[in-house]
PyMOL Python script that loads the backbone (N, CA, C, O; Angstrom):
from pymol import cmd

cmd.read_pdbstr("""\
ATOM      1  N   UNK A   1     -57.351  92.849  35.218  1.00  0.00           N
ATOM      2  CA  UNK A   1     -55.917  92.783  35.396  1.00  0.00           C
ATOM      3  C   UNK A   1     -55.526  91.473  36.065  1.00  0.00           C
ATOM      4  O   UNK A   1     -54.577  90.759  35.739  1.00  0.00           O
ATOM      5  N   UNK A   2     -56.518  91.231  37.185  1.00  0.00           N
ATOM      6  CA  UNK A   2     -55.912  89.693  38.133  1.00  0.00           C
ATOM      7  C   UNK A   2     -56.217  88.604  36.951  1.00  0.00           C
ATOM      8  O   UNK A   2     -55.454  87.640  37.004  1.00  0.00           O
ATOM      9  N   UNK A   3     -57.199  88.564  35.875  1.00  0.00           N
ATOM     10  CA  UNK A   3     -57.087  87.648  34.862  1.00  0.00           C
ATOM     11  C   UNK A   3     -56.148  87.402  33.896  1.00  0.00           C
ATOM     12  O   UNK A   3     -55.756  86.290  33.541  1.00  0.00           O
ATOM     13  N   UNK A   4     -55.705  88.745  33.374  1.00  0.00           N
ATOM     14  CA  UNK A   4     -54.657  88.685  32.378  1.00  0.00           C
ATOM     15  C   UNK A   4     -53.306  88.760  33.013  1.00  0.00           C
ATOM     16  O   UNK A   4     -52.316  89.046  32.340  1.00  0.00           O
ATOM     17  N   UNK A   5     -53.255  88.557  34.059  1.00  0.00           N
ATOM     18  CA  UNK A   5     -52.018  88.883  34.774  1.00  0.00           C
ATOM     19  C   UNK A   5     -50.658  87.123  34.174  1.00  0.00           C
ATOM     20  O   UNK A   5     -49.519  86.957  33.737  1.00  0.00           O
ATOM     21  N   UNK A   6     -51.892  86.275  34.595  1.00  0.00           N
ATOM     22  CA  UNK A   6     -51.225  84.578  34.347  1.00  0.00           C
ATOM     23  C   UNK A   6     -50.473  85.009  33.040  1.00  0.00           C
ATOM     24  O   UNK A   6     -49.247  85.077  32.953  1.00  0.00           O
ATOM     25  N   UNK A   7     -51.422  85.309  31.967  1.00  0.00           N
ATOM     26  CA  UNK A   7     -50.971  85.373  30.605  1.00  0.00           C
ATOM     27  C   UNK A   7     -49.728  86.473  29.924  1.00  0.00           C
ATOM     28  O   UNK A   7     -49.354  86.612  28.759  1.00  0.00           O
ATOM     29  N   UNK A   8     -49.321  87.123  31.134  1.00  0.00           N
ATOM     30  CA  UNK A   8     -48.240  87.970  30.848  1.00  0.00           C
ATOM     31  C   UNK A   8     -47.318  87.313  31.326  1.00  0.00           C
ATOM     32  O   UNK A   8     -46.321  87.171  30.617  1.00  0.00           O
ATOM     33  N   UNK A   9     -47.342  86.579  32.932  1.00  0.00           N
ATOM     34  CA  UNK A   9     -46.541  85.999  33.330  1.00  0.00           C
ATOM     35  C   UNK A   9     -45.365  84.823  32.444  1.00  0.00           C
ATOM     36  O   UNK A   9     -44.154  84.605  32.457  1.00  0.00           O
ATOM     37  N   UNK A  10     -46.725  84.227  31.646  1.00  0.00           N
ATOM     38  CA  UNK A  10     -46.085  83.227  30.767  1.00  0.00           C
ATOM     39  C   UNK A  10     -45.553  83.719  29.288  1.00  0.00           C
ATOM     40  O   UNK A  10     -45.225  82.918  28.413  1.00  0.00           O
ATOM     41  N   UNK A  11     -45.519  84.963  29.153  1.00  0.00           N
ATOM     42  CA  UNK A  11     -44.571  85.631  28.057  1.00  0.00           C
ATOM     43  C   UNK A  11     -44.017  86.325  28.718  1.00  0.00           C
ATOM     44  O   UNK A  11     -43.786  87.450  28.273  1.00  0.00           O
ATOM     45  N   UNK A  12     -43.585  85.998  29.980  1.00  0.00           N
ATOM     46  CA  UNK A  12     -42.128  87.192  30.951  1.00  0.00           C
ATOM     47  C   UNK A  12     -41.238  85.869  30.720  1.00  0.00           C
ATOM     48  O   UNK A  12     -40.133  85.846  30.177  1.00  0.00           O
ATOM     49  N   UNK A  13     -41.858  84.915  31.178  1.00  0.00           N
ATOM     50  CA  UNK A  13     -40.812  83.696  31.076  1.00  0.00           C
ATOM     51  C   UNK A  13     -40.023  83.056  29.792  1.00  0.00           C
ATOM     52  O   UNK A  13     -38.959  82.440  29.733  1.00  0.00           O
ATOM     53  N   UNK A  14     -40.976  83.449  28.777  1.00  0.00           N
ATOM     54  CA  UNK A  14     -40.024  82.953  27.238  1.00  0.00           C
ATOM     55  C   UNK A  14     -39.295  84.368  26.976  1.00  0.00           C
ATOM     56  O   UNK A  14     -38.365  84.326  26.171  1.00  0.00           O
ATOM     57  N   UNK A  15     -39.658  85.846  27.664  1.00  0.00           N
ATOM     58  CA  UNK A  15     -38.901  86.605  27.624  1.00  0.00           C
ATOM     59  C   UNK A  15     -37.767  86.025  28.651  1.00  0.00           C
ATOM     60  O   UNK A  15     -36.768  85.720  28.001  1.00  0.00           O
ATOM     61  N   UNK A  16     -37.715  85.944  29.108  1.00  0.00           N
ATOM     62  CA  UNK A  16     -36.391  85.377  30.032  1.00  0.00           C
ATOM     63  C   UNK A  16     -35.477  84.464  29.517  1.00  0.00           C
ATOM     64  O   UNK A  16     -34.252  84.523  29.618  1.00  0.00           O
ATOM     65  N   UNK A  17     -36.379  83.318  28.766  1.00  0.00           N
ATOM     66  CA  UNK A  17     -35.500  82.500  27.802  1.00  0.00           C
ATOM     67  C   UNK A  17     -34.651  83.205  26.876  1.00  0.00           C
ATOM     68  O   UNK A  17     -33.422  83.140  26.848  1.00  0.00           O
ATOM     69  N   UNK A  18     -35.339  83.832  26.180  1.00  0.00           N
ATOM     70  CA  UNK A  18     -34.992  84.840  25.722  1.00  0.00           C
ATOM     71  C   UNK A  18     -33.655  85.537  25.780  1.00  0.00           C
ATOM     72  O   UNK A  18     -32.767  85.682  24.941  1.00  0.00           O
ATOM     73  N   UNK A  19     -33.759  85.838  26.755  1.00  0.00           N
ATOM     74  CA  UNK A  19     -32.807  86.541  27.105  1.00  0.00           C
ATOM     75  C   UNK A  19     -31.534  85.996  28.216  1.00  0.00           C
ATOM     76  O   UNK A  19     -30.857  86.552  29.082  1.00  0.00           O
ATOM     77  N   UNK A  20     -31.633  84.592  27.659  1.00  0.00           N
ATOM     78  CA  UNK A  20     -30.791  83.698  28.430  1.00  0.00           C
ATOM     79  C   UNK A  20     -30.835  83.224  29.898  1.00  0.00           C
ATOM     80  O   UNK A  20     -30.125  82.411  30.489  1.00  0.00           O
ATOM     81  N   UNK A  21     -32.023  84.077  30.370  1.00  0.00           N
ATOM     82  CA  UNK A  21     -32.428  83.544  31.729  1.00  0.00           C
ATOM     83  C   UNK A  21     -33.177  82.757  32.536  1.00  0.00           C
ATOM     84  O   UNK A  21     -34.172  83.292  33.025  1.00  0.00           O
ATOM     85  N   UNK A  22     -32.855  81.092  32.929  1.00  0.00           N
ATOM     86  CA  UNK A  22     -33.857  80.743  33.631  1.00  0.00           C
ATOM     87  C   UNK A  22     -35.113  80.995  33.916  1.00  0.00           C
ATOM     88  O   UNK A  22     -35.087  81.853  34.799  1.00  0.00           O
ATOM     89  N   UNK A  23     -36.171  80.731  33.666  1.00  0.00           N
ATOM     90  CA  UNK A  23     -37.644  81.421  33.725  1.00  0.00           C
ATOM     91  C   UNK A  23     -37.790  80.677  35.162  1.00  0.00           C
ATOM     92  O   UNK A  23     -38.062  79.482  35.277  1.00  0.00           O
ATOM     93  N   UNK A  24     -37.514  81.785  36.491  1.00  0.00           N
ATOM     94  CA  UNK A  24     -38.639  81.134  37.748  1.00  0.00           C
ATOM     95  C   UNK A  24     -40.057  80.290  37.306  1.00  0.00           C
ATOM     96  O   UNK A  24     -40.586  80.374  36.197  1.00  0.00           O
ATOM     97  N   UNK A  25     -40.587  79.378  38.550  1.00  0.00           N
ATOM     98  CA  UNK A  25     -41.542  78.716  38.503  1.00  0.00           C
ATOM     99  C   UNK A  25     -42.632  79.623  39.167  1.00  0.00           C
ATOM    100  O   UNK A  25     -43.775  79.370  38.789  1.00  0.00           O
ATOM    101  N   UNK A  26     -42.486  80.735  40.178  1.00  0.00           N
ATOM    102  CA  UNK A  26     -44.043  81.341  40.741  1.00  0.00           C
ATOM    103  C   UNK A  26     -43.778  82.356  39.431  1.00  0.00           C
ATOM    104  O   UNK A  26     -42.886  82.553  38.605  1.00  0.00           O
ATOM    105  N   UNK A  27     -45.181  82.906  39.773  1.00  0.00           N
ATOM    106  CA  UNK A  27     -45.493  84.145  39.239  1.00  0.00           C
ATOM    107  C   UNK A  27     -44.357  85.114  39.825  1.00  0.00           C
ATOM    108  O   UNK A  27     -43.310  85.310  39.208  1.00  0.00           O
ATOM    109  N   UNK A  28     -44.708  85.834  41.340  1.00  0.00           N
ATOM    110  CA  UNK A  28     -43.935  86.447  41.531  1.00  0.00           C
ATOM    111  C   UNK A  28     -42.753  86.463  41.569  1.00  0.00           C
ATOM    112  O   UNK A  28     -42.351  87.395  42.266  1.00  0.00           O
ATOM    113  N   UNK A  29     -41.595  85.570  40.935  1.00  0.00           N
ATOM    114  CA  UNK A  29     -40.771  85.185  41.063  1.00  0.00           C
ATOM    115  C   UNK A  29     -40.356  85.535  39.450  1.00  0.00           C
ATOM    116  O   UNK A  29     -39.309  85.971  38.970  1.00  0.00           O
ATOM    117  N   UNK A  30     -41.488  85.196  38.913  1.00  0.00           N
ATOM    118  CA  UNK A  30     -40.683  85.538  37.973  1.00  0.00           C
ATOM    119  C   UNK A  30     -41.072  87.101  36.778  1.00  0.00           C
ATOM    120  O   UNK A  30     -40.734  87.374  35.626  1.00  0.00           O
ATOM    121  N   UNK A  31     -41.850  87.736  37.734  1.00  0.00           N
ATOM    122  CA  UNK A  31     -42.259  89.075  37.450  1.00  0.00           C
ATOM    123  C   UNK A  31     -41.070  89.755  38.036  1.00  0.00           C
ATOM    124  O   UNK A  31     -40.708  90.715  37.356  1.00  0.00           O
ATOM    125  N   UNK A  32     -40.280  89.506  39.225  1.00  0.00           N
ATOM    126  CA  UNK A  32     -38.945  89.890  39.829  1.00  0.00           C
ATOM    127  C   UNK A  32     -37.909  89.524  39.424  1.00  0.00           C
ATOM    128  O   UNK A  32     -36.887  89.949  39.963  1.00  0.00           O
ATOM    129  N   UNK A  33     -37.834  88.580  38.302  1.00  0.00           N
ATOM    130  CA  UNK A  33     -36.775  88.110  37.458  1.00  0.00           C
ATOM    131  C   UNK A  33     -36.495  89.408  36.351  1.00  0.00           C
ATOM    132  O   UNK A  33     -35.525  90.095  36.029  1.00  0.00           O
ATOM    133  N   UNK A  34     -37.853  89.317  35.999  1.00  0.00           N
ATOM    134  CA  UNK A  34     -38.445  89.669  34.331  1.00  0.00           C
ATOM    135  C   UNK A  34     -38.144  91.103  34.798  1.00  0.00           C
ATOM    136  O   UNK A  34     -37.949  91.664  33.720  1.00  0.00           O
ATOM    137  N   UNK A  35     -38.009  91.910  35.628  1.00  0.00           N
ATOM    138  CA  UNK A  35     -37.928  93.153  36.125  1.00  0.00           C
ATOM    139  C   UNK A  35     -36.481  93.488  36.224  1.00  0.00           C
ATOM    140  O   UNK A  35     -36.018  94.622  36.098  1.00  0.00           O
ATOM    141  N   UNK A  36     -35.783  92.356  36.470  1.00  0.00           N
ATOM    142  CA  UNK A  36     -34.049  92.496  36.609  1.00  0.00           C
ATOM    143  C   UNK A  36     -33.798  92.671  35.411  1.00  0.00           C
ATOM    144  O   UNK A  36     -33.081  93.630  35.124  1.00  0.00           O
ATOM    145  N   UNK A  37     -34.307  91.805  34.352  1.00  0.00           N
ATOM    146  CA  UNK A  37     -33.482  91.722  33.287  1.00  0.00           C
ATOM    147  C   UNK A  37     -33.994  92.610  32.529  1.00  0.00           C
ATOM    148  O   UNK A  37     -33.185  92.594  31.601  1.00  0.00           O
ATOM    149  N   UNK A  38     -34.668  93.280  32.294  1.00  0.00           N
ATOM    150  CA  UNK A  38     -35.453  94.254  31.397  1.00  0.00           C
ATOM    151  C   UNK A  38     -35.677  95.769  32.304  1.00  0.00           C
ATOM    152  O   UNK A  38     -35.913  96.753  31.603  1.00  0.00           O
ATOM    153  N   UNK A  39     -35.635  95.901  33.244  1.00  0.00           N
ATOM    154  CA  UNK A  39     -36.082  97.187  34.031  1.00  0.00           C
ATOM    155  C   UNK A  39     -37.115  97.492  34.256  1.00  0.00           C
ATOM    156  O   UNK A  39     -37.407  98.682  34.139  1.00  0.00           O
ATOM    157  N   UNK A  40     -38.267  96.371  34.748  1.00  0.00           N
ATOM    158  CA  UNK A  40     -39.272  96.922  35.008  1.00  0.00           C
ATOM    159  C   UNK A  40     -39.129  97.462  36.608  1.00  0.00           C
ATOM    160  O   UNK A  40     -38.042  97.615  37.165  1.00  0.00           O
ATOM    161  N   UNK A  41     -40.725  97.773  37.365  1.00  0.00           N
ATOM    162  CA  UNK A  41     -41.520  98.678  38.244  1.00  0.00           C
ATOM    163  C   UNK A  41     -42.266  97.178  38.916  1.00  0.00           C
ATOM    164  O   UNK A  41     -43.228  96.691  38.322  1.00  0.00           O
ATOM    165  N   UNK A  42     -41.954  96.803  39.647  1.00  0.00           N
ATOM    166  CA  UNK A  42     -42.570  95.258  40.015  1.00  0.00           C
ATOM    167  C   UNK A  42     -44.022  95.819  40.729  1.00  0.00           C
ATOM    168  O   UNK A  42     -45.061  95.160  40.689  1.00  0.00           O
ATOM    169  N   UNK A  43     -43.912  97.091  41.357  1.00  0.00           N
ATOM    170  CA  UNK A  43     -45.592  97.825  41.736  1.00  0.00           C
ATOM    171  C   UNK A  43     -46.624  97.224  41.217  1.00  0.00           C
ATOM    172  O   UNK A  43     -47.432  96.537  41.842  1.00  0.00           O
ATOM    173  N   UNK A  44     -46.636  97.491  39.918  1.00  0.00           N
ATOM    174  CA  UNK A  44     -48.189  97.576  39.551  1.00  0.00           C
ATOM    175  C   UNK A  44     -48.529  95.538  39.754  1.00  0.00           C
ATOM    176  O   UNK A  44     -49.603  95.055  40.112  1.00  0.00           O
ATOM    177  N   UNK A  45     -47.407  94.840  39.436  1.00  0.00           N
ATOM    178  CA  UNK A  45     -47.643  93.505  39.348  1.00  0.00           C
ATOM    179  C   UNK A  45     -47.976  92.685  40.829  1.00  0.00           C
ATOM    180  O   UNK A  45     -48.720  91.729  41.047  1.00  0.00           O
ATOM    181  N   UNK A  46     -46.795  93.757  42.056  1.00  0.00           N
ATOM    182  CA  UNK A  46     -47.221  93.175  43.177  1.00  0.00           C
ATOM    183  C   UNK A  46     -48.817  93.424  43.585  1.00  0.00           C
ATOM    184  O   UNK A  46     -49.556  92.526  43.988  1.00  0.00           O
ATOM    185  N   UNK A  47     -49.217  94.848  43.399  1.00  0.00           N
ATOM    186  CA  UNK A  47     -50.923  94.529  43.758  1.00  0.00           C
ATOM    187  C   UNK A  47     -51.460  93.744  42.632  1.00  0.00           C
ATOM    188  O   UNK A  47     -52.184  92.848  43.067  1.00  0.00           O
ATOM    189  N   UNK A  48     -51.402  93.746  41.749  1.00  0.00           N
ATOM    190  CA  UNK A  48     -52.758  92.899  41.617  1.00  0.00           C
ATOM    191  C   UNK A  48     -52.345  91.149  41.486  1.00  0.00           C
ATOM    192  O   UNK A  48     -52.953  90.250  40.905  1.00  0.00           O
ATOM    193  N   UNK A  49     -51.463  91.127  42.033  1.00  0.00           N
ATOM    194  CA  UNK A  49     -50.712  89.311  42.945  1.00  0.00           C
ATOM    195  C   UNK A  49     -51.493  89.601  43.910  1.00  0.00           C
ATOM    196  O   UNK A  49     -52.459  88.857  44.081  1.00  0.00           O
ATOM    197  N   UNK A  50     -51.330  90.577  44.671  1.00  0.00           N
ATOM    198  CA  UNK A  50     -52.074  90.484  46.118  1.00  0.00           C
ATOM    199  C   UNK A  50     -53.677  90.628  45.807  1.00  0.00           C
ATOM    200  O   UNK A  50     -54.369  90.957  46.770  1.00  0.00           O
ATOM    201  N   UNK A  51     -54.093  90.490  45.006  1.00  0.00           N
ATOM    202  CA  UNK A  51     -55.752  91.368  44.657  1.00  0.00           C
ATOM    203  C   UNK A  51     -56.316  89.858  44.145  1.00  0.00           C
ATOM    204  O   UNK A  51     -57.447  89.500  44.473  1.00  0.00           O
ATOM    205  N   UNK A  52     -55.315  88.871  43.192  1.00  0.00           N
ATOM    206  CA  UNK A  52     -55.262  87.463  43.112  1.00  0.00           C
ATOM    207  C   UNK A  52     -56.391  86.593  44.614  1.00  0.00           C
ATOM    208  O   UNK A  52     -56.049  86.188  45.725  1.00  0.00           O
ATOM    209  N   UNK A  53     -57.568  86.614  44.010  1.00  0.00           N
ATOM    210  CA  UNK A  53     -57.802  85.377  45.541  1.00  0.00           C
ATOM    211  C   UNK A  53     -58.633  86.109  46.176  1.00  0.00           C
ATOM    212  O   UNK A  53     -59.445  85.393  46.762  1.00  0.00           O
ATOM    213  N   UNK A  54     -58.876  87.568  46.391  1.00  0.00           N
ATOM    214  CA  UNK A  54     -59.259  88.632  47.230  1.00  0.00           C
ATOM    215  C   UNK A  54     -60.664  88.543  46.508  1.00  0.00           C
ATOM    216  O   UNK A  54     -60.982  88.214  45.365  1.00  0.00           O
ATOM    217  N   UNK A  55     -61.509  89.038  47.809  1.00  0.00           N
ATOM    218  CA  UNK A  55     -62.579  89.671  47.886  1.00  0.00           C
ATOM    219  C   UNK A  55     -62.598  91.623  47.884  1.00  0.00           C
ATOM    220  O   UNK A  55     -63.560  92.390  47.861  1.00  0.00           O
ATOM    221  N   UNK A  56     -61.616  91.806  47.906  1.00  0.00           N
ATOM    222  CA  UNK A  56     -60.864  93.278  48.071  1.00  0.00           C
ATOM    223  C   UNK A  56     -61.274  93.787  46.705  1.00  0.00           C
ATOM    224  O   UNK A  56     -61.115  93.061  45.724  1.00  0.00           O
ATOM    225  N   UNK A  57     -61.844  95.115  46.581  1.00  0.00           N
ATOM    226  CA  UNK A  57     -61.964  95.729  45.224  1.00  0.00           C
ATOM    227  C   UNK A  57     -61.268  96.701  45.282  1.00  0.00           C
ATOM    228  O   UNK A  57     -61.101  97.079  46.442  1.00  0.00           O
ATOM    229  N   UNK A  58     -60.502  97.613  44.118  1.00  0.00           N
ATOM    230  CA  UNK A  58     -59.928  99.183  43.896  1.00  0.00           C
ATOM    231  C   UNK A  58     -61.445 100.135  43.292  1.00  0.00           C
ATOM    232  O   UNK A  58     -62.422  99.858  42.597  1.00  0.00           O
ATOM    233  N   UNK A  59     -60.995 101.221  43.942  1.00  0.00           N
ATOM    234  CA  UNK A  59     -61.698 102.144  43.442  1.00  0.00           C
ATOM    235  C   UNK A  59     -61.453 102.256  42.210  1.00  0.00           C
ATOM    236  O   UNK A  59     -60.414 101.862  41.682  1.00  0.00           O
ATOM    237  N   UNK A  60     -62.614 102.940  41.492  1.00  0.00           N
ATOM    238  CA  UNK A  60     -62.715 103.045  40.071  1.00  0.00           C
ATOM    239  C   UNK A  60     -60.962 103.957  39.602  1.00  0.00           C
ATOM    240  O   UNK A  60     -60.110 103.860  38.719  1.00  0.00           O
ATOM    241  N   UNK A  61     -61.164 104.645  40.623  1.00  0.00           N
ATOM    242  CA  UNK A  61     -59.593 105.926  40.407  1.00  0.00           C
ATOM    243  C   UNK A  61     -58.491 105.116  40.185  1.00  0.00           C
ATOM    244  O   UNK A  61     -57.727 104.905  39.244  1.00  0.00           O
ATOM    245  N   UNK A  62     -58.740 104.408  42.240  1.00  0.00           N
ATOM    246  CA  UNK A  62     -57.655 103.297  41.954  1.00  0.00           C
ATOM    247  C   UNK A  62     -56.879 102.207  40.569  1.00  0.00           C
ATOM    248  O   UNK A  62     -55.752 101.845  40.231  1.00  0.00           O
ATOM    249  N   UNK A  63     -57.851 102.083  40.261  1.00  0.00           N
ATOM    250  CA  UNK A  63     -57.849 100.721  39.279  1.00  0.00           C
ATOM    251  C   UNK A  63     -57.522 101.469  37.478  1.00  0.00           C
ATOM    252  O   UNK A  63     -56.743 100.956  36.675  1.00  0.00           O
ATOM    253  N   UNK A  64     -58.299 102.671  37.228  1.00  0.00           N
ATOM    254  CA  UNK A  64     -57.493 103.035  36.689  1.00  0.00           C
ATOM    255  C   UNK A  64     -56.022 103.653  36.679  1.00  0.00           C
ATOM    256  O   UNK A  64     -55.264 103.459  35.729  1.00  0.00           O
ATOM    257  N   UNK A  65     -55.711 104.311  37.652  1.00  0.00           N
ATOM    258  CA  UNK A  65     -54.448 104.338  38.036  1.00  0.00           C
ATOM    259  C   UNK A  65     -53.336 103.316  38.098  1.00  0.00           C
ATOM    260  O   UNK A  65     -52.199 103.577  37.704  1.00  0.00           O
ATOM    261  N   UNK A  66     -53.724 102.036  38.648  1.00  0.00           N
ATOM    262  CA  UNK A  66     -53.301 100.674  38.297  1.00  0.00           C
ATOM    263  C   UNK A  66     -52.741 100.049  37.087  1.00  0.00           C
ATOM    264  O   UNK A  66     -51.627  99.589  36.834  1.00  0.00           O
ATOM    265  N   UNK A  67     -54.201 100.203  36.184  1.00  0.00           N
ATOM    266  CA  UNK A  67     -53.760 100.171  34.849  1.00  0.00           C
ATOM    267  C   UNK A  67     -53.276 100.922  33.996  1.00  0.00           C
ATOM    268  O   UNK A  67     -52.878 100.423  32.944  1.00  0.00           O
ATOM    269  N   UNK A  68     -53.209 101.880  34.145  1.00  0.00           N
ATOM    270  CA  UNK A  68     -52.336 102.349  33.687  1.00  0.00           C
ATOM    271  C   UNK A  68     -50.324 102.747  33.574  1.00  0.00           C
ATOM    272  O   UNK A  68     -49.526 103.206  32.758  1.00  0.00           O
ATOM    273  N   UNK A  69     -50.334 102.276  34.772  1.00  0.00           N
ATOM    274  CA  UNK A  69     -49.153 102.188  35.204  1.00  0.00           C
ATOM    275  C   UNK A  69     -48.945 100.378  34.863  1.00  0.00           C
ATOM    276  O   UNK A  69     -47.797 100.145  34.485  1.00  0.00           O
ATOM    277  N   UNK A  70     -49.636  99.415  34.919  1.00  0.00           N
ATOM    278  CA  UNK A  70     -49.375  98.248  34.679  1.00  0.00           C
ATOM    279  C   UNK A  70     -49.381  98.226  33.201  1.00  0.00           C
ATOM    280  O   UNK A  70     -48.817  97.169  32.919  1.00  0.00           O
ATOM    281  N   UNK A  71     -49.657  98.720  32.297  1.00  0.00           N
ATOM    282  CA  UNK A  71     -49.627  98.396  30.366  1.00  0.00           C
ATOM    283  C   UNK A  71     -48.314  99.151  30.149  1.00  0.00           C
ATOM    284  O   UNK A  71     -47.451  98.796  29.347  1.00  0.00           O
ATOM    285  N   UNK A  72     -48.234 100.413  31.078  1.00  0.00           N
ATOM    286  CA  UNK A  72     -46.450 100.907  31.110  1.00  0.00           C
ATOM    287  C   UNK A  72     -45.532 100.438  31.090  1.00  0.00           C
ATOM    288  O   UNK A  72     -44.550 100.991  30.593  1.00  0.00           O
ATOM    289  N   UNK A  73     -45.477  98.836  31.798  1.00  0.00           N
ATOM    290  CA  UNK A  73     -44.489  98.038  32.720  1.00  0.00           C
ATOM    291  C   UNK A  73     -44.613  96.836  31.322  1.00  0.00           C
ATOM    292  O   UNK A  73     -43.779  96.021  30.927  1.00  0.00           O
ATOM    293  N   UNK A  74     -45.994  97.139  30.825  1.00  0.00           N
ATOM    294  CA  UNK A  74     -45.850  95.503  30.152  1.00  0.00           C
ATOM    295  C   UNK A  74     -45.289  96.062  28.312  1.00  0.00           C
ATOM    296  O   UNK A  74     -44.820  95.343  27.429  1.00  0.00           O
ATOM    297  N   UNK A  75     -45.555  97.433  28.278  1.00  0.00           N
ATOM    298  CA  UNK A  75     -44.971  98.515  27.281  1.00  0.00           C
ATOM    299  C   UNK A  75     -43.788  98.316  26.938  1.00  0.00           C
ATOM    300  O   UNK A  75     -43.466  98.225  25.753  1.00  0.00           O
ATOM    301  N   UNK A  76     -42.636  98.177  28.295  1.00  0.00           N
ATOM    302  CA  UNK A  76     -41.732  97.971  28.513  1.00  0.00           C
ATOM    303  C   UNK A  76     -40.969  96.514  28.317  1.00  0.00           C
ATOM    304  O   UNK A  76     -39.761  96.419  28.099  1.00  0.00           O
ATOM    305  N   UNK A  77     -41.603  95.736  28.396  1.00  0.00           N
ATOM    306  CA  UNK A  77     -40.911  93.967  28.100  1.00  0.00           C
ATOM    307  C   UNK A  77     -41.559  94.219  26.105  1.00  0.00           C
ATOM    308  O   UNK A  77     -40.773  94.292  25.161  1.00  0.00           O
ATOM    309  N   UNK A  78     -42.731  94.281  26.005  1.00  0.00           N
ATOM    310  CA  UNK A  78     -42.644  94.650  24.234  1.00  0.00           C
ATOM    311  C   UNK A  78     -40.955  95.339  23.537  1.00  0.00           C
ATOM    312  O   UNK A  78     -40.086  94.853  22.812  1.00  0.00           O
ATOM    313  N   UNK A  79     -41.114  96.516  24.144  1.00  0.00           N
ATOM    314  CA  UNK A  79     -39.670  97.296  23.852  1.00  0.00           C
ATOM    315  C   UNK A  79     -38.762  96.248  24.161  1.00  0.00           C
ATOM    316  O   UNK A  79     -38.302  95.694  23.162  1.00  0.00           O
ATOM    317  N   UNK A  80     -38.414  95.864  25.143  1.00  0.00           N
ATOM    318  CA  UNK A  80     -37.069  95.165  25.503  1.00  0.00           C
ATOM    319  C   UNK A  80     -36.976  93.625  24.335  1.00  0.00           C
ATOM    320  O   UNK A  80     -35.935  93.070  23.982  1.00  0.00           O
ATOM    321  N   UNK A  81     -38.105  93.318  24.026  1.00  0.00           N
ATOM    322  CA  UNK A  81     -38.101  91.972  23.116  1.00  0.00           C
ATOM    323  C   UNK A  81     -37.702  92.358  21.601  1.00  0.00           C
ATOM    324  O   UNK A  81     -36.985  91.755  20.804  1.00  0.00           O
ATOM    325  N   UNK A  82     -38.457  93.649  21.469  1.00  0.00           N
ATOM    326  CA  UNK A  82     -37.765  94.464  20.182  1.00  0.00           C
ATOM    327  C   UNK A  82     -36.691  94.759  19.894  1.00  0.00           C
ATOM    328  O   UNK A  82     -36.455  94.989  18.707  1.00  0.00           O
ATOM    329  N   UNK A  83     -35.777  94.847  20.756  1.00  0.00           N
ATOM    330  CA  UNK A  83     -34.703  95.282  21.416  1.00  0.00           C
ATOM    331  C   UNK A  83     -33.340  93.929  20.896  1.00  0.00           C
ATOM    332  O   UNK A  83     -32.165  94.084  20.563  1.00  0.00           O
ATOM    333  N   UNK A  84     -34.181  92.686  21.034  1.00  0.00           N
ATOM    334  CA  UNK A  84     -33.428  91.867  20.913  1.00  0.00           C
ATOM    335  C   UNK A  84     -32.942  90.886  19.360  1.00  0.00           C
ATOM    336  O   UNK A  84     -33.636  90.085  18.734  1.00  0.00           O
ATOM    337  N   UNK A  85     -31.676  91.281  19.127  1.00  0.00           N
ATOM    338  CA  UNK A  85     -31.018  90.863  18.079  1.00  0.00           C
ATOM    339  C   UNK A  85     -31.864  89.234  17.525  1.00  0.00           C
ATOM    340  O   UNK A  85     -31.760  88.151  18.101  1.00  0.00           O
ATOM    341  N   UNK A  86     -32.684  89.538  16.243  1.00  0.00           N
ATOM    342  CA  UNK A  86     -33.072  87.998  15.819  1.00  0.00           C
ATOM    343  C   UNK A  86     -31.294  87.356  15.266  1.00  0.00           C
ATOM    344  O   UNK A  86     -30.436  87.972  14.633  1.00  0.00           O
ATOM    345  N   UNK A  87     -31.258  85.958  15.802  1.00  0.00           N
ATOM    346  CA  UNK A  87     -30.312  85.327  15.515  1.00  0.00           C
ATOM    347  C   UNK A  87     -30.988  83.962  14.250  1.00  0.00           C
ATOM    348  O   UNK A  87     -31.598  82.910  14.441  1.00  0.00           O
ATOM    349  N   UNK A  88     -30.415  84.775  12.779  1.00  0.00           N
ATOM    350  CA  UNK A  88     -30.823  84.031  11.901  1.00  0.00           C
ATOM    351  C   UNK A  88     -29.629  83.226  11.555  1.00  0.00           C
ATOM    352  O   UNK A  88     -29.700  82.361  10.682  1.00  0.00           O
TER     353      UNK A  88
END
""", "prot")
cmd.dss("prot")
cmd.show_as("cartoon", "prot")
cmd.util.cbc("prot")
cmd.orient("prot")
């Protein structure tokens, strides 16, 4: 999750273009953007920002629990991009 995390970040931000909004420059900044404009759960994204850098592990429970609630959140920007009128 702390690996693929960058690579969502940088399709929250062309979602933001997207959707007419300034794409913040941090991560967390713009996982709290990407959450305004679409309705996400910023949870699952703030731990594993904080897990970023760490020597800290989740329990096996933990971590599935994690992920699962984090592919929910990223479930959710898919839908919301679907969502959006192609302008041909």
């Amino acid at each position: 999750m702390t690996e693929s995390l960058s690579s969502f970040v940088a399709i929250f931000r062309a979602v933001l273009i997207l959707h007419g909004a300034p794409p913040p420059l941090t991560k967390r900044d713009a996982v709290k953007t990407t959450a305004r404009v679409v309705g996400l759960d910023t949870s699952p994204f703030d731990q594993i920002l904080e897990l970023v850098g760490k020597k800290a592990r989740l329990t096996k429970s933990e971590a599935e629990n994690l992920f699962g609630i984090y592919l929910a959140q990223i479930q959710k920007v898919i839908d919301a991009v679907d969502q959006i009128e192609r302008r041909d």
